[in-house]
N, CA, C and O of each residue as an XYZ file, in Angstrom:
848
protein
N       0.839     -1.196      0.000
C       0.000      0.000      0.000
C       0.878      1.251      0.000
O       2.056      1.272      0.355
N       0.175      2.272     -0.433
C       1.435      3.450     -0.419
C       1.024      4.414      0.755
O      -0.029      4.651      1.347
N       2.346      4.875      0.831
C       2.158      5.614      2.299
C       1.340      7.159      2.855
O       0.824      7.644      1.848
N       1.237      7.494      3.312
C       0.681      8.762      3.320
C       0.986      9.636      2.285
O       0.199     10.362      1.679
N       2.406      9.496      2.095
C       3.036     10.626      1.391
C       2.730     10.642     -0.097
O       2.343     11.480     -0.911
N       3.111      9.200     -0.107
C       3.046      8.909     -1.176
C       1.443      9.456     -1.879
O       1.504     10.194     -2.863
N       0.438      9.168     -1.479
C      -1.017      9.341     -1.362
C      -1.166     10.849     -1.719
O      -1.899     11.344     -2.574
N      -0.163     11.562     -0.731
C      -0.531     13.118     -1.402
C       0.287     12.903     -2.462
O      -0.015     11.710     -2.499
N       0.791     12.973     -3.046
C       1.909     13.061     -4.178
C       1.030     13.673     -5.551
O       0.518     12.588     -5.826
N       0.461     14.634     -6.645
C      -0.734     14.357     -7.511
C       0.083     14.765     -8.511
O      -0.550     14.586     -9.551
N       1.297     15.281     -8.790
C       1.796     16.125     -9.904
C       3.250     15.241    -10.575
O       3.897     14.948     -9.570
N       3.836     14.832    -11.538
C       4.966     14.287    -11.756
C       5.952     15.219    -12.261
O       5.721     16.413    -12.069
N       7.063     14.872    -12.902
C       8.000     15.987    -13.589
C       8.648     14.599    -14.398
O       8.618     13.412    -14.072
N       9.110     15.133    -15.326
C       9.785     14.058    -15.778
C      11.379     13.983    -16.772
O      11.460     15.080    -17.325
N      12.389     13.263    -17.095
C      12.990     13.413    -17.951
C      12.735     12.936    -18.811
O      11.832     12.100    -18.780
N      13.556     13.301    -20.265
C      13.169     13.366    -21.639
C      14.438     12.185    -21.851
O      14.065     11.012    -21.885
N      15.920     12.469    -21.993
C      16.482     11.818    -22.321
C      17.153     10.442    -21.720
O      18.198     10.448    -21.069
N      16.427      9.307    -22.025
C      16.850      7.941    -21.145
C      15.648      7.745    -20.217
O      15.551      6.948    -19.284
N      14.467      8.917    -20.805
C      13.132      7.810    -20.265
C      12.279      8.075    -21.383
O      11.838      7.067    -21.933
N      11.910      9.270    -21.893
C      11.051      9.343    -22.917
C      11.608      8.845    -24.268
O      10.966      8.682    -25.306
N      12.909      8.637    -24.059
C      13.648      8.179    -25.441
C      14.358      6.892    -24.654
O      14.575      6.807    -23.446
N      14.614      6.056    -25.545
C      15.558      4.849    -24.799
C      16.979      5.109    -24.410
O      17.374      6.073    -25.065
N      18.089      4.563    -23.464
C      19.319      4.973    -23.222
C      20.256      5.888    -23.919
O      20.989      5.538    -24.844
N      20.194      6.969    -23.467
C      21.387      7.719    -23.861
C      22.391      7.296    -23.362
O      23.351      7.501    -24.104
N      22.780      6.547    -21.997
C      24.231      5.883    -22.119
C      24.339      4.798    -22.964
O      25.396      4.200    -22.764
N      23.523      4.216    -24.002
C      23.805      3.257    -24.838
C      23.988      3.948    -26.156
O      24.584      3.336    -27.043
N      23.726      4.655    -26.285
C      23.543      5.767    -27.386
C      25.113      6.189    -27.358
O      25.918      5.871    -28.234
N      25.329      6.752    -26.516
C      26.870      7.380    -26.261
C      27.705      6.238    -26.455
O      28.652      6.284    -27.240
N      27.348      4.949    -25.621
C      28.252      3.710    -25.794
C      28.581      3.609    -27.313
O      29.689      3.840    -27.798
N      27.142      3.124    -28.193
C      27.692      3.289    -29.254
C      28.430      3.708    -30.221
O      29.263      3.109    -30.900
N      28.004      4.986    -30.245
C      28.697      6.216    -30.284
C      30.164      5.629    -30.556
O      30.678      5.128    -31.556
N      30.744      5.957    -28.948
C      31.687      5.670    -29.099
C      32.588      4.430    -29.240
O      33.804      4.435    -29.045
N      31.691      3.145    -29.677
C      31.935      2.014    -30.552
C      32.574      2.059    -31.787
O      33.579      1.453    -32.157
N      31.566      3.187    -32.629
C      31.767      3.518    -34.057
C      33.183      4.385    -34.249
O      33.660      4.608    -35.362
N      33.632      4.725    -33.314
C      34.929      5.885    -33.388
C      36.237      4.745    -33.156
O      37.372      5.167    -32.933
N      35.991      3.519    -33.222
C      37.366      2.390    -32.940
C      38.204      2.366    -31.815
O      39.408      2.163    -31.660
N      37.312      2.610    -31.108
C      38.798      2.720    -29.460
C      37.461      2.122    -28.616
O      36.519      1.444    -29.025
N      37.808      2.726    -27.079
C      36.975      2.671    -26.213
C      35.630      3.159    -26.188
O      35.185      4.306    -26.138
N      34.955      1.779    -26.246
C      33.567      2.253    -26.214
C      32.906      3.068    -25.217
O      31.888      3.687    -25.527
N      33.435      3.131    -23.938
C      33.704      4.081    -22.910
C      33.823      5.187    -23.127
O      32.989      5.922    -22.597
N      34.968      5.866    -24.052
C      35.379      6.908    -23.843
C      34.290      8.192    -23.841
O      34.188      8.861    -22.813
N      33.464      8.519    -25.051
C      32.566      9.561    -24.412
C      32.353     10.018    -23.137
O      32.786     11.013    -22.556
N      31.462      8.950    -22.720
C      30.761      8.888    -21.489
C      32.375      9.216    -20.009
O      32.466     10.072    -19.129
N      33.279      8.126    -20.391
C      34.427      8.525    -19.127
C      34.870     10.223    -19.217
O      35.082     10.961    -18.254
N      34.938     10.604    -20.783
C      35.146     11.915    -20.755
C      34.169     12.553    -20.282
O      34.368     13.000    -19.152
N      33.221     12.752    -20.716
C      32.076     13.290    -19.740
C      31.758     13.068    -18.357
O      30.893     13.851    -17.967
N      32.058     12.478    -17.718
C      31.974     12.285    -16.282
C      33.452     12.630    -15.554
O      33.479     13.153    -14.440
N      34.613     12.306    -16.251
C      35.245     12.441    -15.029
C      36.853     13.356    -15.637
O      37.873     13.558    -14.977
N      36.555     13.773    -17.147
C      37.490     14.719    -17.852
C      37.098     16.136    -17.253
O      35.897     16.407    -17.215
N      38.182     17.221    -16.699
C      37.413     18.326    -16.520
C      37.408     19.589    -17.299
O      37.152     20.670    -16.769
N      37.727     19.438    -18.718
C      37.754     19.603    -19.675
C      36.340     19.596    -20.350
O      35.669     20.552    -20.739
N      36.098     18.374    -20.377
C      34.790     17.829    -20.721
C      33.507     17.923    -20.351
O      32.451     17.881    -20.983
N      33.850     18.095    -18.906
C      32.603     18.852    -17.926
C      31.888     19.792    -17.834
O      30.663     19.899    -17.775
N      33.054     20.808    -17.818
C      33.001     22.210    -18.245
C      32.155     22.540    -19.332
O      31.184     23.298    -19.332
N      32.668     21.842    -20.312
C      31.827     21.665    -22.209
C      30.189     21.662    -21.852
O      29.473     22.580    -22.252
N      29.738     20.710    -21.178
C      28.545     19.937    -21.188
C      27.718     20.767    -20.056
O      26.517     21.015    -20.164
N      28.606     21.198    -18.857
C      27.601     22.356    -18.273
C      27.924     23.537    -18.729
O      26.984     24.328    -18.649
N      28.983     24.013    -19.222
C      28.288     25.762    -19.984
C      27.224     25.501    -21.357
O      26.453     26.368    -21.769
N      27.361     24.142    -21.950
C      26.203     23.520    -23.051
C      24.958     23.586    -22.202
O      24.172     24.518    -22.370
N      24.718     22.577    -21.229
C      23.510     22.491    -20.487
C      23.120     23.632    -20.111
O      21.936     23.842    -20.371
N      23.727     24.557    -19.532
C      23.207     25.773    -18.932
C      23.083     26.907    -20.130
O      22.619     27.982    -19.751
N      23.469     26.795    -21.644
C      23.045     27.690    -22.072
C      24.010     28.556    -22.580
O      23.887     29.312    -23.544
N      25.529     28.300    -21.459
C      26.556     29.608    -21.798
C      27.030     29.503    -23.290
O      27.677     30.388    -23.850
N      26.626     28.282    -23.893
C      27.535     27.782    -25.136
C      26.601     27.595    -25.592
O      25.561     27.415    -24.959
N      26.742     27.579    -27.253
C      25.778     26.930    -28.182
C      26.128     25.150    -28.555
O      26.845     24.347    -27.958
N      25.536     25.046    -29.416
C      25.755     23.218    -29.900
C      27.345     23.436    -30.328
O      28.372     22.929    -29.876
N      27.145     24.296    -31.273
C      28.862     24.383    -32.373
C      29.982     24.263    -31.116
O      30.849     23.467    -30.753
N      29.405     25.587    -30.669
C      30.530     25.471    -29.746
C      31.325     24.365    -28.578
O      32.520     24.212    -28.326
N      30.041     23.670    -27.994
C      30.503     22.242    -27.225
C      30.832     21.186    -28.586
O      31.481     20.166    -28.357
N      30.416     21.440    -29.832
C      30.838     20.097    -30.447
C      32.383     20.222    -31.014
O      33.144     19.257    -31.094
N      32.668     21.365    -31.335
C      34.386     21.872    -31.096
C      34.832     21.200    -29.898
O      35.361     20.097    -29.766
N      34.592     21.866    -29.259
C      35.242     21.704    -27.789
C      35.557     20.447    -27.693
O      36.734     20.168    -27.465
N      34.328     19.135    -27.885
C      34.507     17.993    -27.030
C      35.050     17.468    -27.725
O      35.862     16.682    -27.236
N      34.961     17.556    -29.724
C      35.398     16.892    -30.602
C      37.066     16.984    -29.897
O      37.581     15.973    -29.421
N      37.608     17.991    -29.912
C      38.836     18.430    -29.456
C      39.525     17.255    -28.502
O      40.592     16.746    -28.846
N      38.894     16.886    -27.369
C      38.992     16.816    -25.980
C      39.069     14.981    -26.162
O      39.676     14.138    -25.502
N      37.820     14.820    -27.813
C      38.158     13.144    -27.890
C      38.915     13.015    -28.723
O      39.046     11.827    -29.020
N      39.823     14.008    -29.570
C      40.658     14.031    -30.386
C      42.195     13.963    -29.420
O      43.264     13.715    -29.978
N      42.107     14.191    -28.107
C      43.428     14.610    -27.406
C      43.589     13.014    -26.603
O      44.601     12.577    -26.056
N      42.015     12.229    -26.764
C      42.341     11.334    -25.777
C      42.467      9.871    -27.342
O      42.264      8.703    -27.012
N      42.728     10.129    -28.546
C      42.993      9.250    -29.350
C      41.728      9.060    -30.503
O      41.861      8.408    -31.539
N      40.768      9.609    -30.187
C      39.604      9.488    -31.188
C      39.527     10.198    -32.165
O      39.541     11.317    -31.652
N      39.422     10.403    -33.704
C      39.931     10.586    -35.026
C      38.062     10.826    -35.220
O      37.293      9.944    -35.602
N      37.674     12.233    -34.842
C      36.364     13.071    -34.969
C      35.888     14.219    -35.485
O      36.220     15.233    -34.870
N      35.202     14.359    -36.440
C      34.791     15.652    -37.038
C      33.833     16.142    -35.745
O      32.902     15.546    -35.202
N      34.392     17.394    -35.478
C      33.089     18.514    -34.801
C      31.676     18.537    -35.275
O      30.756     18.289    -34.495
N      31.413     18.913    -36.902
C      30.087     18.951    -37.354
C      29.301     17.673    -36.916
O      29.709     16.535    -36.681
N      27.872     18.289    -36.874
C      27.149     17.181    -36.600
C      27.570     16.078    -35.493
O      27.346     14.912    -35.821
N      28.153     16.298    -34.222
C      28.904     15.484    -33.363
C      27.539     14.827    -32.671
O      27.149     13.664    -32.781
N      26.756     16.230    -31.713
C      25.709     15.407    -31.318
C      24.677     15.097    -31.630
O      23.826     14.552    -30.927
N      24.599     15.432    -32.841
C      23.333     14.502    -33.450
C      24.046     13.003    -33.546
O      23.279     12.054    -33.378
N      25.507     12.692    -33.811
C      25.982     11.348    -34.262
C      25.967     10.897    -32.675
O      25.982      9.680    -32.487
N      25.940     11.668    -31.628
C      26.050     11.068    -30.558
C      24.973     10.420    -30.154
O      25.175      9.306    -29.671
N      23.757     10.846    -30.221
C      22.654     10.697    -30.342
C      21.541      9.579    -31.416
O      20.349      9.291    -31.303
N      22.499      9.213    -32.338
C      21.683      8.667    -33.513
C      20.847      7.508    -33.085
O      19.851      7.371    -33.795
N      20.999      6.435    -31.906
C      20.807      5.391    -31.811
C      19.601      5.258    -30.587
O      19.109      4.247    -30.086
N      19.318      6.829    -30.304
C      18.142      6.667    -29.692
C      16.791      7.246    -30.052
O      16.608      8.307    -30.650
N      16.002      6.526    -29.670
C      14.922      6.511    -30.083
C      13.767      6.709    -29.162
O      13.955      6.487    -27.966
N      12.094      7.266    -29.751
C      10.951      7.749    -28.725
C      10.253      6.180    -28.037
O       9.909      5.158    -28.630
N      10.238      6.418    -27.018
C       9.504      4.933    -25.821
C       7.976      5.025    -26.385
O       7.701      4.273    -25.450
N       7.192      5.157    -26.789
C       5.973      5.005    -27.361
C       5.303      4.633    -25.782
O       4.514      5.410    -25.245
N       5.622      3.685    -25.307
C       4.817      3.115    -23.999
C       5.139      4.406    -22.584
O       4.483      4.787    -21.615
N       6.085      4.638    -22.981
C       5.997      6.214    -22.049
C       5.405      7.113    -22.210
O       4.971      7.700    -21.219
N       5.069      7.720    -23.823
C       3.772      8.453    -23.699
C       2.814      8.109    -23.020
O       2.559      8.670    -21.954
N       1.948      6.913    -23.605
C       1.112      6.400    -23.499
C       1.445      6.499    -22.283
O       1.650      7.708    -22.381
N       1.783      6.197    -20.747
C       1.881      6.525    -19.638
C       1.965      8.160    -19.337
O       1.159      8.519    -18.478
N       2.571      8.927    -19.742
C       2.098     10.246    -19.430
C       0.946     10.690    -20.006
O       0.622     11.833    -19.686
N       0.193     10.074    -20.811
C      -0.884     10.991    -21.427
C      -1.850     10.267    -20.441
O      -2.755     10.896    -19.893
N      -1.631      8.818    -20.204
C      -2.768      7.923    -18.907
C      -2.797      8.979    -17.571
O      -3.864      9.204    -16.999
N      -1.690      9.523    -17.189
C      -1.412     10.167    -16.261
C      -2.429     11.599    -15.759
O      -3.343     11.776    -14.954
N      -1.679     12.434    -16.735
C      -2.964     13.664    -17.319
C      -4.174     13.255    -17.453
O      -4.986     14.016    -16.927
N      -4.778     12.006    -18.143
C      -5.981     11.707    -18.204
C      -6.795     11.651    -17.054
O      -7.951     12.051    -16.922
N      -5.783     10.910    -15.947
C      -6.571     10.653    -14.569
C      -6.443     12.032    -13.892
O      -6.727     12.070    -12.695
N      -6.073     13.105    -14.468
C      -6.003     14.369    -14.132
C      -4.397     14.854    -13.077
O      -4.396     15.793    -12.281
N      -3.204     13.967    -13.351
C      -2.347     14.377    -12.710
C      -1.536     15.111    -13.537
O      -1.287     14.545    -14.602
N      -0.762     16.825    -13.292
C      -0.335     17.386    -14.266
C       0.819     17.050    -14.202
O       1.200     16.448    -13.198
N       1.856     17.388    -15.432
C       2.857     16.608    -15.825
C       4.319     18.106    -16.368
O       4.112     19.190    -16.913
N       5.193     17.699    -16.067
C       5.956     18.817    -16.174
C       7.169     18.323    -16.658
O       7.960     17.909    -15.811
N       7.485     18.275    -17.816
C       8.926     18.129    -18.267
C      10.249     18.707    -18.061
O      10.432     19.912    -18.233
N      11.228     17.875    -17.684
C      12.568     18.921    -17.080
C      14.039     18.083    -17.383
O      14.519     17.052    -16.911
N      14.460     18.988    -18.333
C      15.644     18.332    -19.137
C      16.598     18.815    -19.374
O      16.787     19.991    -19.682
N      17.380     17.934    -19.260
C      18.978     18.736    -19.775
C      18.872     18.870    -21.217
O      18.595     17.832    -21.818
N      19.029     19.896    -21.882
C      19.238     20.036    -23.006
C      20.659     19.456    -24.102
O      21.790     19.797    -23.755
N      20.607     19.192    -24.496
C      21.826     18.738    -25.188
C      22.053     18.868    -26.717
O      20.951     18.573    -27.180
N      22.875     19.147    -27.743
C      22.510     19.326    -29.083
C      21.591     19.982    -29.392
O      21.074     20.710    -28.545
N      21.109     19.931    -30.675
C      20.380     20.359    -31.404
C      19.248     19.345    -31.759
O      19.683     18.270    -31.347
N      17.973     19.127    -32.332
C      17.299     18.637    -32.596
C      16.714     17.168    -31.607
O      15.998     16.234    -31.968
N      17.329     17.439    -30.324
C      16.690     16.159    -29.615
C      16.080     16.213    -29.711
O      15.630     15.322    -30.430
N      14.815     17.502    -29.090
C      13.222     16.708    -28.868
C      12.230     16.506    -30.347
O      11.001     16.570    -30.358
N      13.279     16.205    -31.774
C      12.075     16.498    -33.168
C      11.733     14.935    -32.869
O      12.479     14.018    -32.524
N      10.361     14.965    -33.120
C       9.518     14.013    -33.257
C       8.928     13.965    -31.840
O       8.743     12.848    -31.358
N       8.711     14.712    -31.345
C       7.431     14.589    -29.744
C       7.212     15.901    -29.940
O       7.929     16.849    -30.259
N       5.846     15.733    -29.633
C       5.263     17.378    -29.577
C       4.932     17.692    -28.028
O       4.022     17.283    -27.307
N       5.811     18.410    -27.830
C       6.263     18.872    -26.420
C       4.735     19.134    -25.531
O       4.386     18.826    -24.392
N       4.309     19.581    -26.236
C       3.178     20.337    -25.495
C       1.907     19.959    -25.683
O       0.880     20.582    -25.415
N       2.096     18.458    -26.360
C       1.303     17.317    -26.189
C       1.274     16.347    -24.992
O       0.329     15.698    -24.542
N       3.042     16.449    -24.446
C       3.373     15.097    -23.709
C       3.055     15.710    -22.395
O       2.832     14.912    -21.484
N       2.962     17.635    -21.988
C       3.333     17.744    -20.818
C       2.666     18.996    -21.125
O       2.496     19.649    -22.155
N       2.149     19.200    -19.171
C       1.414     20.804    -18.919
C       2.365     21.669    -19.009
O       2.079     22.713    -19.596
N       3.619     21.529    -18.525
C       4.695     22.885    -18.470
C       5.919     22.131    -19.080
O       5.814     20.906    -19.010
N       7.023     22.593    -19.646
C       8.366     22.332    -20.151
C       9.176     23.306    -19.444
O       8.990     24.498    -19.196
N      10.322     22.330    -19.128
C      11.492     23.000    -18.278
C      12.443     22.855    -19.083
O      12.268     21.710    -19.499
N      13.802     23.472    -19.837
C      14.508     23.116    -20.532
C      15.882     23.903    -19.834
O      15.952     25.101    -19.558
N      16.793     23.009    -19.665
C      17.800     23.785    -18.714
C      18.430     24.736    -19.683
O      19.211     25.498    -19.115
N      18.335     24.908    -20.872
C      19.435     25.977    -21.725
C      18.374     26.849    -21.435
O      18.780     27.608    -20.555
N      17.207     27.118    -21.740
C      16.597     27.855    -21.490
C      16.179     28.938    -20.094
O      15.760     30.082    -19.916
N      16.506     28.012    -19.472
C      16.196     28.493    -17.605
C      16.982     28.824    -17.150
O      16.855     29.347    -16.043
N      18.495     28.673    -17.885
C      20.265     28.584    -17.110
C      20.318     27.537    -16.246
O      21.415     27.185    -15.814
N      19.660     27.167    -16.030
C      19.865     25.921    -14.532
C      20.099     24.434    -15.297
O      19.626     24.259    -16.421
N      20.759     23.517    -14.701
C      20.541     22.337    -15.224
C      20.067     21.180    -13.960
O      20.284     21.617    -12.830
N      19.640     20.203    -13.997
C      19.698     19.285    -13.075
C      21.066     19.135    -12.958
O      21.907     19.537    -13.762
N      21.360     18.206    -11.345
C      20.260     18.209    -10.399
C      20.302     19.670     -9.269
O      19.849     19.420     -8.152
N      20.758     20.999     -9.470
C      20.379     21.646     -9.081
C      18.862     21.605     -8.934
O      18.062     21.213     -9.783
N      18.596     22.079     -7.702
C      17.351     22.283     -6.591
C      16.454     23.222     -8.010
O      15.576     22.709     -8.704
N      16.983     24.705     -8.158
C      16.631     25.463     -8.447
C      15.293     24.948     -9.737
O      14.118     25.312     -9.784
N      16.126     23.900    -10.756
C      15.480     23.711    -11.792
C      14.201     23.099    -11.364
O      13.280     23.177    -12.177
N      13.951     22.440    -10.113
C      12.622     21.181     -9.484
C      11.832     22.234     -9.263
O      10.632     22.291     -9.531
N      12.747     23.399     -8.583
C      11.282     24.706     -7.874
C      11.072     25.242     -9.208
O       9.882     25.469     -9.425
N      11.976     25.559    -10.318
C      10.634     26.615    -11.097
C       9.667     25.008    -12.339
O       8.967     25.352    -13.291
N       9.780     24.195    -12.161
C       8.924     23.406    -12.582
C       7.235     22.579    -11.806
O       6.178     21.996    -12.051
N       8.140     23.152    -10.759
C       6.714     22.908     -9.268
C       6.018     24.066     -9.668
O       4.792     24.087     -9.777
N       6.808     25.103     -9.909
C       6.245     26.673     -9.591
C       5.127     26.863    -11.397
O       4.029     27.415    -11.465
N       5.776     26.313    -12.402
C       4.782     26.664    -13.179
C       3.728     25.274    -13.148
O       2.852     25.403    -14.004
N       3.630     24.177    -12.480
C       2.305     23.454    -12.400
C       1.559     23.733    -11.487
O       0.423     23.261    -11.548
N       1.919     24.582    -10.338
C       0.996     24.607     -9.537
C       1.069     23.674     -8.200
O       0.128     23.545     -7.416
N       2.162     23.135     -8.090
C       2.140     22.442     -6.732
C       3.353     22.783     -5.933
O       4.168     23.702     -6.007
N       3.202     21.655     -5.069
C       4.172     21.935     -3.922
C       5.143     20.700     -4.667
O       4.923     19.964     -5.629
N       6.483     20.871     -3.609
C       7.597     19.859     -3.929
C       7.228     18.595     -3.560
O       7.563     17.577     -4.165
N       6.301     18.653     -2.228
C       5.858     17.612     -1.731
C       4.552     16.399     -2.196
O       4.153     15.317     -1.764
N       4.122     17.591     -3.633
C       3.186     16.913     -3.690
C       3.908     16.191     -5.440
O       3.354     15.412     -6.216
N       4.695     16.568     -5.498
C       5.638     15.465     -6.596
C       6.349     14.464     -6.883
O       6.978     13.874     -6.004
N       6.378     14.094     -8.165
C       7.184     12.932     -7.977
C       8.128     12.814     -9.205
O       7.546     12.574    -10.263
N       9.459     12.936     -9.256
C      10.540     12.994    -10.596
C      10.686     11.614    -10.980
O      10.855     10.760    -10.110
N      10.635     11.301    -12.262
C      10.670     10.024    -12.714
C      12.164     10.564    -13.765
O      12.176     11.435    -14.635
N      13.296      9.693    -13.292
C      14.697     10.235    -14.098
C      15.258      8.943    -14.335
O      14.744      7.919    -13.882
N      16.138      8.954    -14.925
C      17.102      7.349    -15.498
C      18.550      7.538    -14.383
O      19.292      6.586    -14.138
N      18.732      8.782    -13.863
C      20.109      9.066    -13.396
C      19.948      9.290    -12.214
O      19.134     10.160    -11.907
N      20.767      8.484    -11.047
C      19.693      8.557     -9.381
C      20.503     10.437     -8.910
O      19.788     11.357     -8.513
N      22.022     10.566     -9.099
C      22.103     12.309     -9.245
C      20.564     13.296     -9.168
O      20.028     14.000     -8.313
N      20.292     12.929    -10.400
C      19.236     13.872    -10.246
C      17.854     13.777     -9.402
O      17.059     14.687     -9.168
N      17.799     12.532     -9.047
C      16.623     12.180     -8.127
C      17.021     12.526     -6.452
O      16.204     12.581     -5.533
N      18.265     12.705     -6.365
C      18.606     13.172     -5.614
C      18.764     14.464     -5.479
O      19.166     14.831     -4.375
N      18.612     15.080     -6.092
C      18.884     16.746     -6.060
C      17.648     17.333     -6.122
O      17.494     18.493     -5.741
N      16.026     16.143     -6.904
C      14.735     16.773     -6.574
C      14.917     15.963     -5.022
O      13.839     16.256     -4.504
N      15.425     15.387     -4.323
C      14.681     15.106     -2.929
C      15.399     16.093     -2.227
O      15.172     15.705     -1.081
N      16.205     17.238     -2.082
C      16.484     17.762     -1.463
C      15.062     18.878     -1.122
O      14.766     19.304     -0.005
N      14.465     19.123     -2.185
C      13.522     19.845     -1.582
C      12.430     18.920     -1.389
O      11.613     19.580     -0.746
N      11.874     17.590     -1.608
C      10.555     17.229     -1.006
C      10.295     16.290     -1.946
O       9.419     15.509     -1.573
N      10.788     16.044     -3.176
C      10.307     15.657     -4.625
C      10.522     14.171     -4.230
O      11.555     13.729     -3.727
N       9.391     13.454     -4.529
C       9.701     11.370     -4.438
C      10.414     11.372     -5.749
O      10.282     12.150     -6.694
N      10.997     10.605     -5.646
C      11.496      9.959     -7.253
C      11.526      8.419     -7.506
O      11.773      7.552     -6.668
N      11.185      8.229     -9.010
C      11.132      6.620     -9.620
C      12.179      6.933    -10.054
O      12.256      8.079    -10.495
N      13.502      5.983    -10.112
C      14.760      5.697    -10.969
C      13.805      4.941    -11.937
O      12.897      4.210    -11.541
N      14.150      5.231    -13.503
C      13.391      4.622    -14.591
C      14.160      3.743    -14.955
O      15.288      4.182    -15.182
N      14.036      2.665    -15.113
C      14.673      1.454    -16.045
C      13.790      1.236    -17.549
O      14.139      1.313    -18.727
N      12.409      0.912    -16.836
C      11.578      0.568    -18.233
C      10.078      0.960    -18.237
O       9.439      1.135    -17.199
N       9.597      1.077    -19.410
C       8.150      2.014    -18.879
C       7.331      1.136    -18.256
O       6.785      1.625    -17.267
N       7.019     -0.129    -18.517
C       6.769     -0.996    -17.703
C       7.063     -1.072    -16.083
O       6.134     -1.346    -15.323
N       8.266     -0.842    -15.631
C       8.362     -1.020    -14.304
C       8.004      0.754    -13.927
O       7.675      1.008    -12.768
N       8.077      1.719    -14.783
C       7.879      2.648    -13.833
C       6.327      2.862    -13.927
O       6.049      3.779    -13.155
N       5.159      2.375    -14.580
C       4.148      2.332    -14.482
C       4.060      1.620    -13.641
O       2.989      1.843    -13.075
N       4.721      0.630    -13.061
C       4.036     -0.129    -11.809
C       4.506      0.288    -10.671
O       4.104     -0.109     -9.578
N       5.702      1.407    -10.917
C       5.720      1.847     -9.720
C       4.767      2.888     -9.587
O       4.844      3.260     -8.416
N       3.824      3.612    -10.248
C       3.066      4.555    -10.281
C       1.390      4.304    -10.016
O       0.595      5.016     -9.404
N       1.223      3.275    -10.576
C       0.097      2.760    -10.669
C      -0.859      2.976     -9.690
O      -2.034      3.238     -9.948
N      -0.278      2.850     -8.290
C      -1.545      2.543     -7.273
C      -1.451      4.184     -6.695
O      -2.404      4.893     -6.374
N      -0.399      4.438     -6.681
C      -0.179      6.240     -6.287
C      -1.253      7.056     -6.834
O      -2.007      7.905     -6.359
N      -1.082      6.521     -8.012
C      -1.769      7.693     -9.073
C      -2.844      7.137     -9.637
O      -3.489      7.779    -10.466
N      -3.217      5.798     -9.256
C      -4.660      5.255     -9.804
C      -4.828      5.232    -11.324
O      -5.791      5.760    -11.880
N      -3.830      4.587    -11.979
C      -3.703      4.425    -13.090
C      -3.732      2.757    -12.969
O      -3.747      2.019    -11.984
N      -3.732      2.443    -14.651
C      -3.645      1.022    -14.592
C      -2.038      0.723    -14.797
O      -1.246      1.552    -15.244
N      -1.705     -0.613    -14.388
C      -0.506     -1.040    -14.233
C      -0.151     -1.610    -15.416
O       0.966     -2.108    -15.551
């Protein structure tokens, strides 16, 4: 049975990349499959290059455009042995993922039973979100280039509470990356770690009186 809290909970938020689309760390894996070295490397550069870091939060937050992080990182996998054109980097980073169909269909079940729905994403590249109509899937859109903020800063959970209309407490972040589920529980936010739309509908199901 779910708990009190859980019970108030009526509003979700959600991520876009690695729940509404399938793995972006498999995406990146690939990625960097196709470049002949470490299939790793993207992703290790991105997490723990600080070079690379830098790239992806002045990208996420907005300070940079696409061109400019796809220079940059092309650079950064060019220094660690990878043989990469800049153009078109993250769309190629990106090529291998694709829209969850059964995750709509769970956010639109959601809204139906009248719970509002708020999208909140790291932005990345150019052309991620073509093919979902944003403002089909969700009552409000949060886009961190847009807001300056990125997850899991606090800041980005309050102005996405703040344009649906609820409290922190009465939410719940559904993300692929536990970081960021951790950074909505600092202010109040439950979170589902997403694996598959299947399991996160059943983690939702009795909360939100949807079918499983």
């Amino acid at each position: 049975m779910p708990s009190e809290t859980d019970r108030a909970r009526t509003a979700v938020l959600v991520d876009f990349g690695g729940v509404i689309t399938s793995s972006v760390l498999q995406a990146f894996t690939d990625f960097g499959a196709s470049l002949g070295g470490d299939p790793r490397l993207p992703l290790d550069l991105l997490a723990r290059d600080q070079g690379s870091r830098v790239l992806l939060a002045d990208h996420e937050c907005g300070r940079i455009d696409t061109e400019a992080f796809e220079r940059g990182f092309a650079e950064r996998l060019r220094a660690h042995g990878a043989e990469v054109s800049a153009e078109g980097l993250t769309a190629r980073m990106q090529a291998g993922m694709s829209i969850d169909q059964d995750m709509l269909k769970l956010l639109a079940d959601l809204r139906a039973a009248g719970h509002p729905v708020a999208l909140v994403s790291n932005s990345f590249g150019t052309g991620t979100y073509d093919g979902v109509d944003l403002d089909a899937v969700a009552d409000a859109i949060v886009i961190s280039a847009e807001v300056g903020i990125r997850k899991p800063s606090r800041r980005i959970y309050v102005i996405a509470c703040e344009r649906l209309g609820v409290a922190p407490e009465e939410t719940v972040m559904i993300d692929d990356l536990r970081q960021n589920l951790d950074g909505a529980a600092r202010i109040g936010i439950g979170g589902v770690l997403h694996t598959s739309a299947a399991d996160t509908r059943r983690q939702l199901a009795e909360r939100f009186q949807i079918t499983a």
